[in-house]
C-alpha positions as CSV (number, residue, x, y, z in Angstrom):
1,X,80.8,109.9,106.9
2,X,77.7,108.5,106.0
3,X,77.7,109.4,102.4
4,X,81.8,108.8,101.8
5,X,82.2,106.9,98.8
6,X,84.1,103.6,99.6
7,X,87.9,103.4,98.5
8,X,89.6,106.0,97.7
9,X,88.0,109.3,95.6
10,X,90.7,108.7,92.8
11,X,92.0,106.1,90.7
12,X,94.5,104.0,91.9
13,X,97.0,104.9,89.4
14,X,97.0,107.8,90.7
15,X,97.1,106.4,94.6
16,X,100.2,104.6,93.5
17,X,102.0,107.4,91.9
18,X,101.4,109.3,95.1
19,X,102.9,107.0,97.5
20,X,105.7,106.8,95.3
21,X,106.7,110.6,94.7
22,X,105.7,111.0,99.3
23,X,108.8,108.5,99.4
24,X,111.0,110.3,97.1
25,X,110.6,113.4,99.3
26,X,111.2,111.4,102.0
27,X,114.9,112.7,103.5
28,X,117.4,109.8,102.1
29,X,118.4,109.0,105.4
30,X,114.5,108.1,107.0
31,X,112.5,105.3,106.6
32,X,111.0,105.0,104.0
33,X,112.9,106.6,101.1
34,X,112.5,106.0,97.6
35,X,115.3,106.8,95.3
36,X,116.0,107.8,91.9
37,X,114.8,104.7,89.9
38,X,111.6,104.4,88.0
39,X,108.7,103.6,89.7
40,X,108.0,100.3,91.6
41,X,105.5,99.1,88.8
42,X,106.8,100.3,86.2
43,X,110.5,98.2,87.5
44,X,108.0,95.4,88.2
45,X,106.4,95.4,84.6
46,X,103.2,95.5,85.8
47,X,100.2,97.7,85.0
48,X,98.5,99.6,87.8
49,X,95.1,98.4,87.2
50,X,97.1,94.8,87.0
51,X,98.3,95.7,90.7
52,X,94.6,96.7,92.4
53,X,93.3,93.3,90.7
54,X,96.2,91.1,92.5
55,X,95.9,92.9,95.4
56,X,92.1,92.5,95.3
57,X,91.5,89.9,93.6
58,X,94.3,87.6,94.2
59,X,92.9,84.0,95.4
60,X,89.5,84.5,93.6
61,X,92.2,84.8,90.5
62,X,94.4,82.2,90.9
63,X,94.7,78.4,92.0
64,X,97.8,77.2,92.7
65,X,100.8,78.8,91.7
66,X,101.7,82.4,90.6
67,X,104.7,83.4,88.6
68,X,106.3,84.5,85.5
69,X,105.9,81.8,82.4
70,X,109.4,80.7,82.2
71,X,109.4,80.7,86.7
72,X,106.1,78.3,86.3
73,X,107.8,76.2,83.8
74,X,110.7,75.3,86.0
75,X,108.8,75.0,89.1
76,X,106.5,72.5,87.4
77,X,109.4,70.6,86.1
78,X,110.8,70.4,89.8
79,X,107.5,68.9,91.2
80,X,107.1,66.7,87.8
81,X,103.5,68.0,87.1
82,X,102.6,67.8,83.7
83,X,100.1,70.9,83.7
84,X,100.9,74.6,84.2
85,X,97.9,76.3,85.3
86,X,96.8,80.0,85.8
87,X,99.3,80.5,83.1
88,X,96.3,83.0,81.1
89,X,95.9,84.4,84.5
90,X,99.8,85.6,85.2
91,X,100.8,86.1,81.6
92,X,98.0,88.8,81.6
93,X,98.7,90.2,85.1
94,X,102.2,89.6,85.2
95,X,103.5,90.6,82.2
């Protein structure tokens, strides 16, 4: 154990694409099934390297709120704040 790289000894593309296709060989009636649709970051437009920096990364990355553009725009409209930040930050991650 002493010389075990940290993480894991692949990229994390490659992580995610294996928890994904483990859950589509999951029988449909157990916990923990995945069915035929594409692939939960590919449905959730985001890139995997994207993904390992939000999960990572995440309040070093952002201050304040986190969303799409247009979800930003209308929440700062509610609260009547006249500045949108981390809007560089989630349209690069997000989109």
């Amino acid at each position: 154990r002493k010389h075990m790289p940290k993480g894991l000894p692949f990229e994390f593309k490659y992580y995610v694409e294996l928890v994904d296709l483990t859950g589509r060989r999951i029988r449909e009636d157990k916990r923990g099934f995945i069915t035929d649709s594409q692939p939960i970051l590919a449905r959730l437009n985001i890139q995997p390297e994207n993904w390992l920096k939000l999960t990572t990364q995440f309040t070093s990355v952002f201050k304040g709120s986190v969303g799409r553009p247009d979800a930003k725009q209308k929440y700062c409209e509610h609260l009547k704040l006249k500045r949108r930040g981390n809007l560089t930050q989630c349209s690069e991650l997000l989109a």
